[in-house]
N, C-alpha and C positions, 0 to 999 in steps of 0.2 A: 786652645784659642790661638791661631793663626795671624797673630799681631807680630811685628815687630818693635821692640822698642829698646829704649836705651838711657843712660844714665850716666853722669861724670864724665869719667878719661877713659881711654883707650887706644889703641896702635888703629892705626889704618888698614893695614892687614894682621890676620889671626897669626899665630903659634908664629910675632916673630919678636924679636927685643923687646919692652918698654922700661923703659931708663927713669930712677926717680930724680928728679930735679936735685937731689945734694949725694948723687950717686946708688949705686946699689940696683937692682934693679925689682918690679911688683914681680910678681906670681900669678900664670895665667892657672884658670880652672875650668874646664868643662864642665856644666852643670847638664845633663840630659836627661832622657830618659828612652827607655823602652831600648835599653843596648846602644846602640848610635844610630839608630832608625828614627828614635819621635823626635820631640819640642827638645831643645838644647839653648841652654845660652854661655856664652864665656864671661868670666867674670878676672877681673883682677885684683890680686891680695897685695897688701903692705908686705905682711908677712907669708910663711909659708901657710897652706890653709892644713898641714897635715901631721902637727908637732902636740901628739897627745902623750901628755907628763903622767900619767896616772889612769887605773881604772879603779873607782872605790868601791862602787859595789854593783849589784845587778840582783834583780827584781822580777818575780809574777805579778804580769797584772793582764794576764788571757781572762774574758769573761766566764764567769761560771755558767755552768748549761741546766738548767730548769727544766725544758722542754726544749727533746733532740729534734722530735717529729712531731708537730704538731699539725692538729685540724681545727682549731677553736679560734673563733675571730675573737680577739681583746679589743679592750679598752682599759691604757694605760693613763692614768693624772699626772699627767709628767710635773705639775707644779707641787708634786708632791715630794719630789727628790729634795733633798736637804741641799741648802748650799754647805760652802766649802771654804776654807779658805784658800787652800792651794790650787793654781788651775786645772794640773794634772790629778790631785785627790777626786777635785771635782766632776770628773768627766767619768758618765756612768752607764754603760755597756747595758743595749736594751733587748736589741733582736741583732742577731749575725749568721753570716755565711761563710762559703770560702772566699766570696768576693767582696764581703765587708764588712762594717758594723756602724749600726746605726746606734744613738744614743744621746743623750743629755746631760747638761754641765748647769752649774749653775756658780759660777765663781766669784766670792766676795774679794778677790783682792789682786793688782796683776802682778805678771812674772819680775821677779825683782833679783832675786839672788842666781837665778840658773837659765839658760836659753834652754828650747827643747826643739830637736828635730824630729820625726815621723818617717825611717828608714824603711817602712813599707809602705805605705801608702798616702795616694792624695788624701787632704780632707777637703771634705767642704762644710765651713764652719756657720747657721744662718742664726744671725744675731734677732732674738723676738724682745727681748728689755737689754738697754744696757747701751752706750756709747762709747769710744774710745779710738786708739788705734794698734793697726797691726803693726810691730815693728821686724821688718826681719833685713837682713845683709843686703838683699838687691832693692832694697828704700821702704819705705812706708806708706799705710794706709789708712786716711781714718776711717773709722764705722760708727754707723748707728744702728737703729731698730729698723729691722727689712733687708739688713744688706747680707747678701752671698758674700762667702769668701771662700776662695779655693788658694788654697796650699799647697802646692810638689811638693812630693816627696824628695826625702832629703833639702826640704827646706829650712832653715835655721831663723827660729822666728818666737818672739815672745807677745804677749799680750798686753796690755795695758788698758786700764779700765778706768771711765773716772767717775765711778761710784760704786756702791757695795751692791746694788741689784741689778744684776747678769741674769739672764737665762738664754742657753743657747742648745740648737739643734743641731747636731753633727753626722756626717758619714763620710768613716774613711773606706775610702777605696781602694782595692788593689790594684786598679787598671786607671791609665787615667780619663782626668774630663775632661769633655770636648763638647764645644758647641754640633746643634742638632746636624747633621751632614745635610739635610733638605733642605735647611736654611742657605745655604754657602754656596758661592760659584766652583769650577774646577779649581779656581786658585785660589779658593780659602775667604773670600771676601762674604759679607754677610749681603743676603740678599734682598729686595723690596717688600718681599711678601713676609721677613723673618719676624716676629713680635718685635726687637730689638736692635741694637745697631752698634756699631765698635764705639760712639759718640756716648752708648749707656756705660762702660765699664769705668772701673775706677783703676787705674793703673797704679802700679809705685811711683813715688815723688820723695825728694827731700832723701838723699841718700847719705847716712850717716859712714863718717869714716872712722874710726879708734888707732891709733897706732900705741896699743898698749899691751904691755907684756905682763902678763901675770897669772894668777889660777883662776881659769874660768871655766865653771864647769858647764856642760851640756849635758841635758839630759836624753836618751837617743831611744826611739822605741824601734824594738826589733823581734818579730815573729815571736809575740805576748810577752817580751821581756823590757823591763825599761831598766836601763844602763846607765850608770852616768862616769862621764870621763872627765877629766881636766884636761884644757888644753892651756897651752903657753901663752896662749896669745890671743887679743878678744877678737870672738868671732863676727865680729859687723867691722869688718878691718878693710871692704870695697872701694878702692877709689874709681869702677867706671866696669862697664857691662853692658854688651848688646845678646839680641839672640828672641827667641820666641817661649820660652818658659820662664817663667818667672810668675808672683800670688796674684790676682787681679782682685777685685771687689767688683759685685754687680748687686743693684737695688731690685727686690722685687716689685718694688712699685715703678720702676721703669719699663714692666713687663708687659705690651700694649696685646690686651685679650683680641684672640679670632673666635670671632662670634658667625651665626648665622640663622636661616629659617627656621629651624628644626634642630633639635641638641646637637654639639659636634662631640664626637670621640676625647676621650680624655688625652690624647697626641697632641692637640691644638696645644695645650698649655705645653708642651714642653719646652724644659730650658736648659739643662742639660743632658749625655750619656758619654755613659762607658761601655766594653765591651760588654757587661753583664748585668749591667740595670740603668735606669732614665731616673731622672728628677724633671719634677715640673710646678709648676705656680699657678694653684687656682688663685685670681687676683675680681676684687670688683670689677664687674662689667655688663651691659646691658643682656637682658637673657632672649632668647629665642625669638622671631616677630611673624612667625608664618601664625593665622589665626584663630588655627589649632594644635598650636607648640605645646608640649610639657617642659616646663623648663627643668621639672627636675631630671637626673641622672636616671635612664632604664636601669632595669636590671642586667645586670652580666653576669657571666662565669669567669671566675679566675682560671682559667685552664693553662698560662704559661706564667703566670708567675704571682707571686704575693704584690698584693697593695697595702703601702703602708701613707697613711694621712696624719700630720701631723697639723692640729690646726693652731692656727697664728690670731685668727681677728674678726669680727664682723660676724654677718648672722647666717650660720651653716644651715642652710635650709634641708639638704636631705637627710638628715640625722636630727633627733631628738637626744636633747641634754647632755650637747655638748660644748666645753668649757676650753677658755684658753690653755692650753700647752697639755691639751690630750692628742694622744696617739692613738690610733687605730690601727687593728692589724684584718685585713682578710685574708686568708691564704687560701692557694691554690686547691681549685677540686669543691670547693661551697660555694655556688650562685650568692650574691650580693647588689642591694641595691638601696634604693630612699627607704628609712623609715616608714611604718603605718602609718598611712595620713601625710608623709610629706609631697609625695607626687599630686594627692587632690589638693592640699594645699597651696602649691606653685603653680597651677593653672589659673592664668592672667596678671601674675606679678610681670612686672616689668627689668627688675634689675636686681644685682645682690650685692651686697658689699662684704661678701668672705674673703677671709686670704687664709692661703695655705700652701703648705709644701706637701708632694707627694716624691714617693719613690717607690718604684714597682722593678722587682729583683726577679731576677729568671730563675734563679734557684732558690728552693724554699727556705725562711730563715727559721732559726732555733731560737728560743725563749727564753734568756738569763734569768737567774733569778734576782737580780735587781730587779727585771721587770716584775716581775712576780709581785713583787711588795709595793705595786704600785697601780695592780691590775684590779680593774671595778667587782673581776668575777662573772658578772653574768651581761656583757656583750654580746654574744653569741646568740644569747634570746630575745633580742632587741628588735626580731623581724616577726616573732610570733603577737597574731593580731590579739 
């Protein structure tokens, strides 16, 4: 995201002195990504950001693989995952590739005793129950139900919840996100025609400083290992930071639908991509008006990548008996389309109030068996009349 912004204190120019007010001086940090080519921001520490006391211990916690190779469209109950009480017990690995993992948390309680970073990849976290906010070192965010949150990697950040019922949707990614390129000018600005506008995002605010010494452990994940260190010194130790990486928050209900005569391509909704898959937001909105529309969805072939649907809200008109916080998988190579009976159904409705997130992955994803214990079984037959 192509924003600049900023927070607290900092030098006038980069990499040179800044002096604390009773001597001494901060600690500047690069925060980038993608080598010193992408999104970067500099940040400045009380302390050094790089005095680790200890490593205690280190952890599997890589998804188990179910299905390597799969052809079978599911349907996952995602409300069926157990909560948790810890955020990290709770986050439960559904479908993956080598460019991500998708999956579901459901967390009763937030991060209290440990911060935790994500040293490979972004996430993006979307909150369907549950309010709070995000706290991490370059300021904080509140959230509610509908809101996107994207995460850099190697971002240091904990969760805070203010109640016991959470459920959320996750995908980290190995590559980061970015707004749609077709929306944006050469120079990055969001353009007229985009769903959206830099005025939807939720930026950091309220930047907490610590100037405190002591054990503080983080928790660090690292190509399926979670690690945890101590560090000397606590890590929300920021007094001031500019640059273009850094968490945002976006609402899906700020997502304004492009609509038209005749059904548009499932591209219209998009809201984010990475180098290796898209997300997008089917949101309420008026349906087709030419006065032989099918509003429903044709049929397609998945021939370049798996769709997975996750649905959020409101009345899913091209499927049959489907329930909040299920998942859907079609993979690549099986034509898919409306339910029997939903296309003659939807000719001369006028509007839908479904919401959901999609993500459609260029490479075929594999099937954990957490999902497995959460799959209806016979999805797959759901198109035979």
């Amino acid at each position: 995201m192509p924003i600049y912004h900023q927070l607290g204190s900092f030098p006038q120019k980069r990499h040179t002195i800044f002096e604390k007010p009773k001597g001494g001086y901060y600690y500047e940090q690069l925060f980038g990504t993608e080598g010193f080519n992408g999104h970067s921001a500099l940040l400045y520490h009380v302390h050094r950001p790089t005095q680790v006391k200890e490593i205690i211990t280190s952890y599997n916690v890589a998804p188990e693989i179910a299905i390597g190779k799969n052809i079978k469209a599911l349907l996952l109950k995602g409300f069926e995952v157990k909560p948790a009480d810890d955020f990290l017990d709770s986050r439960k690995a559904m479908l993956v590739n080598a460019d991500c993992i998708i999956g579901l948390a459901a967390p009763r309680h937030s991060m209290k005793n440990y911060f935790y970073k994500n040293a490979d990849s972004d996430e993006l976290i979307f909150i369907h129950k549950g309010k709070g906010t995000l706290r991490t070192f370059m300021g904080n965010i509140p959230f509610e139900y509908g809101d996107y949150l994207i995460i850099p990697r190697g971002m240091i950040y904990q969760m805070e919840f203010d109640s016991t019922d959470n459920r959320l949707f996750y995908v980290e990614s190995h590559s980061p996100y970015y707004t749609p390129k077709r929306y944006k000018s050469s120079s990055g600005q969001l353009l007229e025609h985009s769903p959206f506008c830099e005025r939807d995002y939720k930026l950091p605010q309220d930047l907490e400083t610590h100037d405190e010494k002591g054990d503080f452990i983080i928790k660090i994940k690292k190509e399926g290992m979670i690690h945890e260190l101590v560090y000397a010194t606590h890590p929300f130790d920021v007094v001031g930071w500019d640059g273009y990486n850094f968490p945002y928050g976006f609402s899906i209900h700020n997502f304004e639908p492009i609509t038209g005569r005749v059904h548009q391509p499932p591209p219209v909704h998009q809201t984010f991509e990475t180098a290796t898959f898209v997300v997008c937001s089917f949101v309420p909105r008026l349906y087709d008006y030419h006065p032989k529309a099918i509003p429903a969805p044709y049929n397609h072939s998945n021939i370049d990548s798996d769709e997975v649907l996750y649905y959020v809200d409101g009345d899913f008109m091209s499927r049959n008996n489907i329930e909040q916080g299920h998942i859907t998988l079609h993979p690549k190579g099986i034509p898919h389309g409306p339910a029997p009976g939903a296309m003659e159904r939807s000719i001369g409705q006028k509007e839908t109030q479904e919401l959901a997130v999609m993500v459609d992955t260029f490479r075929p994803l594999m099937v954990t068996k957490d999902a497995m214990d959460i799959d209806d079984g016979k999805y797959y037959q759901s198109w035979v009349e």
